[in-house]
N, C-alpha and C positions, 0 to 999 in steps of 0.2 A: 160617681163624681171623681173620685181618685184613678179607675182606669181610664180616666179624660186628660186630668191633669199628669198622669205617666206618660200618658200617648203624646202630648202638646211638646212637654216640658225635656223628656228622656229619648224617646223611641228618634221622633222627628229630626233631631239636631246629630243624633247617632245615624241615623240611616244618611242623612244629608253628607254626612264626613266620611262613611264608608263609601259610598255611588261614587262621591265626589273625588275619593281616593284612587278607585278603581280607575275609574272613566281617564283622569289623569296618569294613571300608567300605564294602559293601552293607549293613550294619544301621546304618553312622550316615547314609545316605540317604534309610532309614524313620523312624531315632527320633525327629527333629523333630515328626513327624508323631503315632507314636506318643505321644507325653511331653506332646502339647499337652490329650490324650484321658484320660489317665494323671491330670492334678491331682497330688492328694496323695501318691502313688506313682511319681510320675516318678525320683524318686533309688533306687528298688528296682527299677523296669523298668529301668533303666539299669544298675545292677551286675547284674542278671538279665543282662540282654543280651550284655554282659561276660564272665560265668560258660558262659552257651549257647554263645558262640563258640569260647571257649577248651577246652570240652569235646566242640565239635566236632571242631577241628582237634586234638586228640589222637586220637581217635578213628578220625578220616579216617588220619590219618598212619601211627596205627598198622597200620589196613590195607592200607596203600600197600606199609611196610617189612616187614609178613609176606608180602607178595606174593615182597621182594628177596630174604628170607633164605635163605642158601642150603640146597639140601635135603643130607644127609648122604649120605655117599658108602657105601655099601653094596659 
């Protein structure tokens, strides 16, 4: 029960902030680039960009911690 509530409570919300960290600073090394090509859209490619990272790094993370969960003891 406690490496459930580790996994839920630590791991998930840690992995979410690192992916999320990452992810955001390989796309703010493109977006310059992107936003210049963008015009009139660059403030919605940008919270796009925003939205896609952070829906990665949920995503990633949650696969990371179904990997950790422990299986039930039978």
């Amino acid at each position: 029960m406690a490496a459930k509530i580790i996994i839920a409570l630590v791991a998930f919300p840690v992995l979410v902030h690192a992916i999320f960290t990452v992810a955001r600073l390989v796309l703010g090394l493109m977006m310059p680039e992107v936003l210049a090509h963008a015009g009139s859209w660059s403030e919605i490619v940008s919270k796009g960009a925003v939205v896609a990272a952070f829906l990665l790094a949920v995503r990633a993370s949650f696969g990371v911690c179904r990997r950790l969960w422990p299986a039930p003891v039978k």
